[in-house]
N, C-alpha and C positions, 0 to 999 in steps of 0.2 A: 936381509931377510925378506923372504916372499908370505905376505897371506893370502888368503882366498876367504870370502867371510862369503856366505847363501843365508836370507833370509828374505822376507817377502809377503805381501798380500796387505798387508797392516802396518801403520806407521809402529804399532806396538812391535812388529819387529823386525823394523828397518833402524830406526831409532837408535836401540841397541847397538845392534850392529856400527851404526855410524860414532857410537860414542865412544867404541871398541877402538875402533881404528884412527879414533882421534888422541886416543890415551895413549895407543903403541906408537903413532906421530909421533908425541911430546918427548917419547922416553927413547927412541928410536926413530930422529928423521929420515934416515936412508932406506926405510922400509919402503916397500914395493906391494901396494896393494891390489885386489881384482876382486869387486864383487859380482856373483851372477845372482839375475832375478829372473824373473819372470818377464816374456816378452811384452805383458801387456803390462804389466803391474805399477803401482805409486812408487813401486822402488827406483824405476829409470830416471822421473824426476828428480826425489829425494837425495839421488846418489850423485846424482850430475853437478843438483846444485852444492853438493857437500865439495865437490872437486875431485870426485874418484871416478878410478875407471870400472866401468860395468860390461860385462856380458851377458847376452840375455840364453835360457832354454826354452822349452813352451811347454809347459805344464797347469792341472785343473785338480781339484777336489773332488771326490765321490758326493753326488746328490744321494739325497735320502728317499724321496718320492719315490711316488711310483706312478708318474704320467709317462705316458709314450717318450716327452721329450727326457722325462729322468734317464728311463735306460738310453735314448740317444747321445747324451750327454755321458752319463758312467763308460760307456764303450768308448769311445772317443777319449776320454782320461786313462783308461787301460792302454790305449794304444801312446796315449802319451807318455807315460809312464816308460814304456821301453825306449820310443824316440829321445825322449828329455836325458835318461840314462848316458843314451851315444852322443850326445849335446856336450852333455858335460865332460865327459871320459876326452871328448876333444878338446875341450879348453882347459883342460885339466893337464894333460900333455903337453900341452904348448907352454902353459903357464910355469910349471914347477912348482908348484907352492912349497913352503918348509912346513905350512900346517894349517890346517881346513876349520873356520870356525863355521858354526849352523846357531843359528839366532830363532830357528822355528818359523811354521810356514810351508806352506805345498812345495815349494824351490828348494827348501834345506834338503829335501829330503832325497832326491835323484843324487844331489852336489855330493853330499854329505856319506852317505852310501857309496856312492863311484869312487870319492877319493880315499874315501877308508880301503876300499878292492885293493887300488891302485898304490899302499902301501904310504899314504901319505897320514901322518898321525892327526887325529882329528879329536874335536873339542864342543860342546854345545851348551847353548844357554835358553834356559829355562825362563821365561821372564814372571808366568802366574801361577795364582797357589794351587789349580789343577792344571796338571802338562796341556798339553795340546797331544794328540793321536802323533804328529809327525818325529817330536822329541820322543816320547813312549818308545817307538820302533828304533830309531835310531840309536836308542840310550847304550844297546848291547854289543854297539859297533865302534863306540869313542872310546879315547881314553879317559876324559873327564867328563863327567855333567856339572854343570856348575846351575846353579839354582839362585833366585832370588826372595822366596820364600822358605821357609823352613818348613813350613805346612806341605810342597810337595815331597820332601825327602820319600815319604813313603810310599811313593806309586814307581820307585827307581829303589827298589830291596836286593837286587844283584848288581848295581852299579857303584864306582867310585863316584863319589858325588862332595859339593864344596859348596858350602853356603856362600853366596856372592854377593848377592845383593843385586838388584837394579842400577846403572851407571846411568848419573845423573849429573844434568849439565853444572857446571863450576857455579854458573850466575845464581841458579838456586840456593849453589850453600853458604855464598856468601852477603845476597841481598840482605837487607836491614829495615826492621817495621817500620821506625820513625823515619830514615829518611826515604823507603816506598812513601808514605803518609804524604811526607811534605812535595814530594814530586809530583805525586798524582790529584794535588790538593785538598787532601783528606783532614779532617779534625776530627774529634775523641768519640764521636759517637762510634759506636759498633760498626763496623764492615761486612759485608755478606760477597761474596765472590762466590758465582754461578755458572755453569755454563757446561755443555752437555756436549763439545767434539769440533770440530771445524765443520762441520756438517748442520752440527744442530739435532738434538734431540726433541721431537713434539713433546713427546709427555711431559718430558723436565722446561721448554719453554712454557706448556699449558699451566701451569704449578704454579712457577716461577713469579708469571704476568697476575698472579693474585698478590702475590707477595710486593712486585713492586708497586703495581696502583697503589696498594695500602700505605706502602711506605713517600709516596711522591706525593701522597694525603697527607700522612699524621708525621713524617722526615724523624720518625725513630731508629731507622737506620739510613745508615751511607752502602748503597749497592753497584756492587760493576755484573753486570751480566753481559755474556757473551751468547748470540743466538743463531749464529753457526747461517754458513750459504742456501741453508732452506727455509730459514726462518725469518725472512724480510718481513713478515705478516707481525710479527712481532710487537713492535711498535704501535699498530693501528693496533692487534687487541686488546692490547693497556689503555691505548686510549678509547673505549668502547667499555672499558671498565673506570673510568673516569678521572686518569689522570694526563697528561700531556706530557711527555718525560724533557722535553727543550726547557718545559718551565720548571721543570723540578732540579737544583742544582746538588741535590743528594744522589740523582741515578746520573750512573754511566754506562749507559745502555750501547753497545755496539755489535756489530759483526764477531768480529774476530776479537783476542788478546795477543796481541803481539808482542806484548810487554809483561808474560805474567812471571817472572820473577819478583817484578815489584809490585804486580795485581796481588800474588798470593803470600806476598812478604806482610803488606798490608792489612790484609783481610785477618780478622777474628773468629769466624768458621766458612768453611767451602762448602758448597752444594754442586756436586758431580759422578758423574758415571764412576764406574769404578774399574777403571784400565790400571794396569801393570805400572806402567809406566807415571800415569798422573799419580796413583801412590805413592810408589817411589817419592814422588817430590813433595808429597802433599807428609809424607813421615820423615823426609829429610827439615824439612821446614817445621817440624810441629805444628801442627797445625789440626786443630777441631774439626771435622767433618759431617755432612748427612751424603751418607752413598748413597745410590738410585741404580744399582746395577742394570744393564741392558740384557734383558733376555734374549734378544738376538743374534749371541754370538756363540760360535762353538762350544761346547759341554756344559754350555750355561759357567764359561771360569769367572766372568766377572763377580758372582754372588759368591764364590769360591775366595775369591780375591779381596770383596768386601768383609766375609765374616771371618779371617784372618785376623782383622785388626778390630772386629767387634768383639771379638771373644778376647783380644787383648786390653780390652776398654781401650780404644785408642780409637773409638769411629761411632757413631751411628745408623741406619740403613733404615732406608724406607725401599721395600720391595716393591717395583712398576705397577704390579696390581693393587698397590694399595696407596697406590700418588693422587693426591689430588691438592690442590691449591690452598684448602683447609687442612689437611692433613699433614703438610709441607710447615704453614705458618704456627701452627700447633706446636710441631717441634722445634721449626726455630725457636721460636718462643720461647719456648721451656726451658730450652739452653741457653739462650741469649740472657736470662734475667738470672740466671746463675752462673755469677762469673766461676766461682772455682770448680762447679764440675766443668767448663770450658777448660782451666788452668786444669784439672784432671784428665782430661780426655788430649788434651798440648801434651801436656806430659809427656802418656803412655805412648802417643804417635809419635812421639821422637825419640823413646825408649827403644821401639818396633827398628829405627829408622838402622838402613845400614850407609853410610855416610864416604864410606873408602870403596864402593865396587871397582872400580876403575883397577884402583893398584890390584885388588884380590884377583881378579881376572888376570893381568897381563901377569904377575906371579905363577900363576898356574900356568899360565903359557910358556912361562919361560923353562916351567920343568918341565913340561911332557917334553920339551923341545931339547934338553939337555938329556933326557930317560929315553930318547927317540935318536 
């Protein structure tokens, strides 16, 4: 079996995509995979180091502005737009696929489109609770949508569509509190697990650094916060709020989490953005939350994505204009000193959670591929 998977721009969906072709691996070794991304995109890495092969197109997004350099830019994407098209029609030819998934992203959409022309049956996946504009167009060109939320069913009203869920790594669903705990040398006091992207989020480090001083003072809570390749500065502002995190043995203040199966196996509530993907695991794991959605991202889906599982009681949300370091500690607070609406709000988010995407997707692959 030949796939072809397109997606791009975002680890939100690249990700996908890679857990896709790790699922049809398992159940199918002799499959033959080929993803195309974007020539400049995080996907060449991500794909590389996954062990797949990639082809690139060159494609851009419509800016919204209206400076000189917008319309310079949008012309330039119009012309890509038909180039990217013949891009893909070529590798698409060459490749064969048996069938075309689109994970979403400016690259789905030239791939995803050509190979449907080209007679080859095609599939996509929706990863938040508002589409994105590239799934939207394509929806009426697949044979399936498959979706991760049930919240967008309704913006895809003339399409076959299949709740699927987010496909989430193995080590998530089966990490364990007590022994995360004891790995990571944790005792009973409450957990707090933060961190705002590989990148780093300001606002949410700005917040955050109130919350740990306080705690490297009064050690009422155990914290891991992660403050992302921009947020080196990090450190020094807690300590200019007066605590020294080397001498405090409740914070685990670093960069990155490279281990957050056992960070969020561990933890008693999360404080995070609110991407597709981190939910997913944040409702496969139960897990209590305060989202902080980023406004900076297309259709605004993250606020989309967060109040999905508030209106499930499964989350909380502090919206970016209304974060602030008291504001933050406020509502840890209020939940942390109430265990059972935590046990309440663990509940509902692992009520939310959908735990099998893996097999529902490759299911659905196997029928359009038997209907086709």
């Amino acid at each position: 079996m030949k796939v072809l998977l397109a997606g791009g721009g975002t680890a939100g969906h690249i990700n996908p995509a890679l857990a896709i072709a790790g699922y049809i691996k398992e159940r199918r070794p002799d499959t033959r995979f080929l993803f195309i991304g974007n020539k400049n995109g995080m996907e060449q890495r991500l794909v590389a180091q996954a062990g797949y092969e990639i082809r690139s197109i060159t494609i851009s997004g419509f800016r919204r502005g209206f400076k000189p350099k917008d319309f310079v830019e949008n012309a330039k994407t119009v012309s890509r737009t038909i180039t990217s098209s013949a891009e893909a029609k070529k590798i698409i030819k060459e490749f064969k696929p048996d069938i075309c998934i689109g994970t979403g992203g400016y690259v789905s959409g030239p791939v995803v489109r050509t190979a449907a022309k080209l007679g080859v049956p095609c599939i996509i996946h929706e990863q938040n609770a508002y589409p994105g504009v590239t799934n939207k167009m394509l929806a009426k060109r697949v044979k399936k949508v498959m979706l991760a939320s049930p919240a967008a069913k309704k913006y895809f009203p003339k399409s076959d569509v299949a709740i699927t869920g987010n496909p989430v790594r193995s080590e998530i669903l089966t990490a364990n509190k007590e022994e995360s705990r004891r790995k990571l040398g944790l005792d009973s006091r409450p957990v707090i697990l933060s961190f705002g992207g590989s990148l780093g989020a300001q606002r949410i480090n700005e917040a955050v650094a109130e919350l740990v001083a306080r705690s490297g003072k009064d050690g009422k809570y155990q914290h891991i916060h992660a403050y992302g390749s921009y947020g080196e500065w990090f450190p020094e502002l807690v300590k200019k709020k007066g605590t020294v995190i080397s001498r405090c043995p409740n914070l685990d203040i670093r960069p990155y989490i490279d281990d957050m199966p056992d960070c969020m196996a561990a933890a008693d509530l999360v404080i995070s953005r609110a991407g597709a993907i981190t939910l997913s695991e944040i409702q496969a794991m139960g897990k209590a939350s305060v989202l902080i959605p980023s406004p900076n991202v297309a259709e605004n889906h993250q606020y989309h994505n967060a109040m999905a599982l508030v209106n499930a009681g499964a989350a909380e949300i502090i919206e970016e204009s209304e974060l602030s370091g008291e504001a933050l500690m406020k509502k840890v607070d209020e939940m942390l000193a109430t265990p059972e609406k935590i046990a309440e709000i663990s509940e509902n988010s692992r009520k939310t959670a959908i735990t099998d995407a893996g097999e529902r997707i490759y299911s659905i692959i196997r029928k359009v591929l038997r209907e086709s």
